[in-house]
N, C-alpha and C positions, 0 to 999 in steps of 0.2 A: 211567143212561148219559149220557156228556156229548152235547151239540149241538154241532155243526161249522157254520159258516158260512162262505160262499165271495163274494168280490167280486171277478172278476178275480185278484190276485196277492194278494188280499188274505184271512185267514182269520183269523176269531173261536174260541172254541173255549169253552161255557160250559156250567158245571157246575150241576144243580139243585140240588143239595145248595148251599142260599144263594144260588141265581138266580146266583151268582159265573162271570164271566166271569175266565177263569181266564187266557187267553193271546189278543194281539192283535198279526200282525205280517203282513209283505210281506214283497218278494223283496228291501228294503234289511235287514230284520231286524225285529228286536221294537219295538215301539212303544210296548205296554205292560211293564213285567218281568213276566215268566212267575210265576204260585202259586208259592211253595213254601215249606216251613218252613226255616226260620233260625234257626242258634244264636245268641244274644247275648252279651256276654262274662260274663254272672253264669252261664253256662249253662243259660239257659231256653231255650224253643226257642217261636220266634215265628214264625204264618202271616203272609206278605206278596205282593206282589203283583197282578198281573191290574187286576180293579175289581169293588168288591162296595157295596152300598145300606146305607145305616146307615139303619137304620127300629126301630123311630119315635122315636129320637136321635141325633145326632150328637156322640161324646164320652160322655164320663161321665153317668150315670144322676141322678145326685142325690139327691133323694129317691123319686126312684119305683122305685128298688132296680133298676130296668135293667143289665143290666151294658154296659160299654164298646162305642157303637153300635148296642146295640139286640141283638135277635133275629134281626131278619130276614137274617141272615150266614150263621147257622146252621142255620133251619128246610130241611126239604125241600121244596122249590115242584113243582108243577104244572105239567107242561108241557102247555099247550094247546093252543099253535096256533107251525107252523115251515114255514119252505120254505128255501129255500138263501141267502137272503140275512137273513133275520129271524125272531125267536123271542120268542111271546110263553110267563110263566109266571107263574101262580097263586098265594097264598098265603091260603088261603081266612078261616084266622081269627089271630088272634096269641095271646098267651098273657099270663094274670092278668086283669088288666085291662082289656088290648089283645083279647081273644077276640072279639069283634066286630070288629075291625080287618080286612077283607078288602082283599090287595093284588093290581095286579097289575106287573108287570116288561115292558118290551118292549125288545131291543135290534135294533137296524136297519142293516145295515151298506152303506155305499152306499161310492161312487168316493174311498177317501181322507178318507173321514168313518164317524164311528158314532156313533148317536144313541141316547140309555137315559133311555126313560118310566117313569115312578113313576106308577103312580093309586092313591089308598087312597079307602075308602068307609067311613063309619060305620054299619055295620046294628046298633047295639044302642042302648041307653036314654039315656044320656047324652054330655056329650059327651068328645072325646078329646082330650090333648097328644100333638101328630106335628110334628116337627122333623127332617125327612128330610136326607139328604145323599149322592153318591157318592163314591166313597172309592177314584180312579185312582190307579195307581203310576207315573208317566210314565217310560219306559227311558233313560240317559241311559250314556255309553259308562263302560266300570270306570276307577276312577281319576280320575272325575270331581270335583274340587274346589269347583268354583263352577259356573251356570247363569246366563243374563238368564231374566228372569222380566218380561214388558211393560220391555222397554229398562233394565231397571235389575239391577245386578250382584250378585245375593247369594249368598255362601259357602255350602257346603250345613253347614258347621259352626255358622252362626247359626239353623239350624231345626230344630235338636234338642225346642224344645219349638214348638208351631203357633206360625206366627203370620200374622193376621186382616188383610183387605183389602176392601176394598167393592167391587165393579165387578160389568159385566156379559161380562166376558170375559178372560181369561188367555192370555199367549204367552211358550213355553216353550222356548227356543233352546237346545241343548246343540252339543256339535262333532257329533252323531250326527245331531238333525233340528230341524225348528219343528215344536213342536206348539202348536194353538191349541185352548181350551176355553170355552165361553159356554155361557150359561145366563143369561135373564131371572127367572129367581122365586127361585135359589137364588145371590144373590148375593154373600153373604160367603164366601169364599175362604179357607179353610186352607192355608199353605203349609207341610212339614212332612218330613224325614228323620230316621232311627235311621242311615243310612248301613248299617246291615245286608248292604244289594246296593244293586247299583247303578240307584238309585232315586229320583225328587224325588216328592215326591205333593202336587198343588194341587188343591183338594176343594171342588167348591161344595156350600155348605152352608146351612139353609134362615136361620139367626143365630148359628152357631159354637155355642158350650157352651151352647146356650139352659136346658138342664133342670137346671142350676145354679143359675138363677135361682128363688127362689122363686114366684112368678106369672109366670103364662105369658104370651105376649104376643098381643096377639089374630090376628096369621098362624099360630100356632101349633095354635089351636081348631079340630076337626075337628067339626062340631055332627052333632048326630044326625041320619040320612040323606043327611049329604052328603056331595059325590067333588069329591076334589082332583087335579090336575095336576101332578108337576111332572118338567121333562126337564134333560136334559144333552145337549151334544155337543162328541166330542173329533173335529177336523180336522189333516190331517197333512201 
């Protein structure tokens, strides 16, 4: 059953099924694009939208046979703990490899802000590659050509495939709103459309396609028994 959240005018709306926050909007309208599947012109049909966790990759698996973003999109999470403003949810172990991988999700919705906690813990024997990321669709009015992105002008036709930025915060100006995004730990920055819907998606991410890279990098290492931190927040 989904979770509803309320802040004033403001409502979340999130699915366990992948901890996926499926829709976030007020009384101007949607903030995030609302889930939904999408045809594409080869006629595949593609899920987009809301904002879901790419665990424990961001992008392409590489060698560790992950598929695109990981698992945790798709597993069914644990609801543990909600009230009418915040929802935490569970993902007790992951799968192959990752089975000791216990997560948890928290989304927090406050006055014109929403904040989403990532913590993973390693309970098994060795250690892990986690390269976490969230993965917003920011709403942007239909027929939107271009967006500023931090004062600077880019076409949504030059982000067809990602492209990488380093900072600790993004601001998203469309004619519909400012949306601002930070995040301290997960600083490299996806910016990224299929134009699909009407949609820009800027993604912090813990080092873009890290599990491309053959060796991992030591932010990467989840050692055994230990918990990591990491959040996001989108302001509006």
């Amino acid at each position: 059953m989904e979770i509803e959240l309320f802040k004033g005018e403001t409502k979340a709306i999130i699915d366990p099924q992948g901890a996926w926050l499926t829709n976030l909007s007020d009384q101007r309208g949607d903030i995030l694009f609302p889930k939904r599947t999408l045809q594409a012109p080869d006629g595949s049909k593609k899920v987009r939208g809301g904002s879901h966790v790419c665990l424990p990759n961001f992008g392409p698996g590489g060698e560790s046979g992950l598929p695109q973003h990981g698992f945790g999109r798709v597993k069914l999470w644990e609801v543990s703990d909600r009230d009418d403003t915040s929802a935490t949810l569970l993902l007790e172990k992951g799968e192959g490899i990752y089975e000791a991988l216990g997560s948890t999700l928290t989304y927090e919705l406050h006055t014109n802000q929403l904040t989403m906690t990532l913590e993973v813990a390693n309970g098994g024997q060795r250690p892990l590659r986690v390269a976490p990321a969230f993965h917003p669709y920011i709403a942007v009015p239909r027929g939107t050509k271009e967006v500023m992105i931090d004062d600077e002008s880019v076409e949504l036709d030059e982000l067809s495939e990602a492209q990488f930025v380093t900072a600790e915060r993004q601001g998203v100006v469309s004619a519909q709103r400012v949306v601002t995004l930070e995040s301290k730990r997960l600083t490299t920055w996806a910016r990224w459309t299929d134009q699909l819907g009407s949609y820009v998606c800027v993604e912090p991410t813990l080092g873009g396609f890290t599990f491309l890279q053959d060796t991992p990098d030591a932010d990467e290492l989840l050692d055994v028994g230990e918990v990591k931190t990491y959040q996001a927040v989108i302001s509006w």
